[in-house]
C-alpha positions as CSV (number, residue, x, y, z in Angstrom):
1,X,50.6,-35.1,-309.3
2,X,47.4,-36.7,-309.5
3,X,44.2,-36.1,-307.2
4,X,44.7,-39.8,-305.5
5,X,48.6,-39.6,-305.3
6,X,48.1,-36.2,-303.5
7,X,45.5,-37.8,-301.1
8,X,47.8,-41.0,-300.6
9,X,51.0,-38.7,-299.8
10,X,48.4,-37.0,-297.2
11,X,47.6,-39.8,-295.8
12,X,51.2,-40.5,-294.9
13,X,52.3,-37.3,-293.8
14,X,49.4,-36.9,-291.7
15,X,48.2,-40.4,-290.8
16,X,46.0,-39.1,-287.8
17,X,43.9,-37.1,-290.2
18,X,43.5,-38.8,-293.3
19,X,39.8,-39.5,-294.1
20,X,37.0,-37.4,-293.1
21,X,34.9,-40.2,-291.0
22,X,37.3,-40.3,-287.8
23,X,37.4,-36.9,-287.7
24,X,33.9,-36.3,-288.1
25,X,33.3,-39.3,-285.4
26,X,35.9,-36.9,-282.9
27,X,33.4,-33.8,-283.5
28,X,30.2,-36.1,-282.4
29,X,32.7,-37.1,-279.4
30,X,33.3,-33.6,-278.4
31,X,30.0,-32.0,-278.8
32,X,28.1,-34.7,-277.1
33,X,30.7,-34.1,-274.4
34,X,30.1,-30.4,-274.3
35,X,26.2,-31.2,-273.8
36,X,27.0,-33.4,-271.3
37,X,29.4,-31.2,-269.1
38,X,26.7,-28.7,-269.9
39,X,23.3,-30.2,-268.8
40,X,25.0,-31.6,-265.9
41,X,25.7,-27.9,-264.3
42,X,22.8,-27.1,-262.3
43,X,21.1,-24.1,-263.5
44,X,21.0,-20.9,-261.5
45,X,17.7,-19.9,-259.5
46,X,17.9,-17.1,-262.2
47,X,17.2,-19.4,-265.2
48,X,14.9,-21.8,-263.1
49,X,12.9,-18.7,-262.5
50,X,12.7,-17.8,-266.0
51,X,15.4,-15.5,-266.8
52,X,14.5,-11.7,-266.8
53,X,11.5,-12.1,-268.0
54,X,10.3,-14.0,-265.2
55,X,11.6,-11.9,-262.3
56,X,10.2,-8.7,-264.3
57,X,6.6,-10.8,-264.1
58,X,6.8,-11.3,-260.7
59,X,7.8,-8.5,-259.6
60,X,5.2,-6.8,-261.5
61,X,2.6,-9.0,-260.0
62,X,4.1,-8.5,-256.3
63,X,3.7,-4.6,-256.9
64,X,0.5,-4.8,-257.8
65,X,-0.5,-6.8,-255.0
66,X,1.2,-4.5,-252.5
67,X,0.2,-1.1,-254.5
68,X,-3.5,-2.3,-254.1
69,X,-3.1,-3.2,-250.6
70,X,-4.6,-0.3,-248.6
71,X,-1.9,-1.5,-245.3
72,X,0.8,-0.2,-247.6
73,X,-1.4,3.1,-248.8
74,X,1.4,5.1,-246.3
75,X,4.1,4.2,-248.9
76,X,2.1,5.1,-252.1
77,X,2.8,9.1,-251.9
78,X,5.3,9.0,-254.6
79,X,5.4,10.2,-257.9
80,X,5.4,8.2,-261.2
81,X,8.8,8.2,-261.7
82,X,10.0,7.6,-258.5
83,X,7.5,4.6,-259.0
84,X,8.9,3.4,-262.1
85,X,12.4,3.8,-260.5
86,X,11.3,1.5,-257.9
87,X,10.1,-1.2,-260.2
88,X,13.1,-0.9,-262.1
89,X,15.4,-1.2,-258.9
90,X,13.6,-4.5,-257.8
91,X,13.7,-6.2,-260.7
92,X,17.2,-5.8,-260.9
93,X,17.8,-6.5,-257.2
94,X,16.0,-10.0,-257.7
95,X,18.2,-10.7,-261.0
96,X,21.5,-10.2,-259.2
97,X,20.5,-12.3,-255.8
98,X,18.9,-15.1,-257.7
99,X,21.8,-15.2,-259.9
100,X,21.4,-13.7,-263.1
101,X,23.8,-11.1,-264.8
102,X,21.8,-7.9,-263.8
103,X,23.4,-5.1,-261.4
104,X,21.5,-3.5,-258.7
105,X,22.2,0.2,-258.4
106,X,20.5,0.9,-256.0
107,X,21.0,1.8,-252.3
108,X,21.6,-1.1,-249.6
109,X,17.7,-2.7,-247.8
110,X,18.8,-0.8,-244.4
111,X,19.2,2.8,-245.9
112,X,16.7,2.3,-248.7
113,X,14.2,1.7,-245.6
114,X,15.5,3.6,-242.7
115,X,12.5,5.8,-241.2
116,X,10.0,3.8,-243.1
117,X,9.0,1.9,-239.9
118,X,8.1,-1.3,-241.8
119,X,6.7,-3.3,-239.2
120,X,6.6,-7.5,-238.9
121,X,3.4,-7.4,-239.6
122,X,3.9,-5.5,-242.7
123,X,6.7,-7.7,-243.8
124,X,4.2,-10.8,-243.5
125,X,2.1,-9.5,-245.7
126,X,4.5,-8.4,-248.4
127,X,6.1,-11.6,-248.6
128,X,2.1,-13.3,-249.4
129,X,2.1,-11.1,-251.8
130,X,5.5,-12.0,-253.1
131,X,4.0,-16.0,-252.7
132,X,0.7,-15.5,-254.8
133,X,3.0,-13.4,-256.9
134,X,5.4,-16.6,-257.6
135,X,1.6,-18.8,-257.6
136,X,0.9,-16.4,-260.4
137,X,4.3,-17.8,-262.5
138,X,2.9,-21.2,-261.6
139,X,6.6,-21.8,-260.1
140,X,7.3,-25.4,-258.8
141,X,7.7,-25.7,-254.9
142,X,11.5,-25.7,-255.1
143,X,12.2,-22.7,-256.7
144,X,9.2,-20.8,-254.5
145,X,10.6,-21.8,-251.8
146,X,14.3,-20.8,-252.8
147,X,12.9,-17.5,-254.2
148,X,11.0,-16.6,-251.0
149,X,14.0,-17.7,-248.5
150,X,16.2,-15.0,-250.7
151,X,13.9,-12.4,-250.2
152,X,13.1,-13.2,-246.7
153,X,16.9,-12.9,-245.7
154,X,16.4,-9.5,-246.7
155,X,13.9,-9.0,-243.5
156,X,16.3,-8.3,-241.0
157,X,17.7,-5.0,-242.8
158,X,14.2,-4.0,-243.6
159,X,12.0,-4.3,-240.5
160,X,12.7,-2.3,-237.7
161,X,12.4,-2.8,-234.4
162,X,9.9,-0.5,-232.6
């Protein structure tokens, strides 16, 4: 059987398929679909913020504002690995509220705090130095703002009442 009689008896058995230009038309079709359905999912506050590597700079920046801070010297009597723990802990705290595929292990805000006597004024200041922090990442208002609101729900288990 020749090379053009095999191709012709193809083409008859399998009409839908014979050729390579519609096929190669449908894959255009489908991936520009699969972009489209893609890029028209809104991204996660997780990605906007840069993935990991943006939460892990921000929180790096935020702990050095608030380590620096002599208001929050009462909290610095800890050792270096407890430190680093912490670190560790909010980064991965931050990943899983804003979205991102990170799991916090760590105790809940009220029991992680309890006895700490964080104060409202206290709390104000962390969260500016959360927001120069996030000015830091040069993040656009939206996200800031989202970012900040997420943390700031937080306030209620972490403040406590005198």
């Amino acid at each position: 059987m020749s090379v053009s009689h095999r191709a012709a008896t193809v083409r008859e058995r399998f009409p839908r398929c014979s050729g390579t230009a519609p096929l190669r038309s449908r894959l255009v079709v489908l991936l520009l679909a699969s972009v489209l359905v893609c890029s028209a999912q809104p991204k996660s506050l997780y990605e906007r913020l840069g993935r990991y590597d943006g939460i892990a700079a921000i929180a790096d920046e935020y702990l050095k504002g608030i380590r620096s801070d002599p208001q929050f010297a009462r909290f610095a009597g800890r050792g270096a690995d407890s430190l680093q723990r912490a670190r560790q802990l909010l980064k991965d705290q931050w990943c899983a509220l804003s979205g991102g595929p990170c799991t916090y292990i760590g105790r809940d805000m009220k029991t992680a705090h309890a006895g700490l006597a964080v104060t409202e004024v206290e709390w104000a200041v962390s969260m500016k130095h959360l927001a120069a922090a996030l000015d830091k990442q040069s993040l656009p208002p939206r996200e800031r703002k989202e970012f900040l609101t997420l943390v700031d729900s937080l306030k209620k288990q972490i403040v406590e009442r005198p």
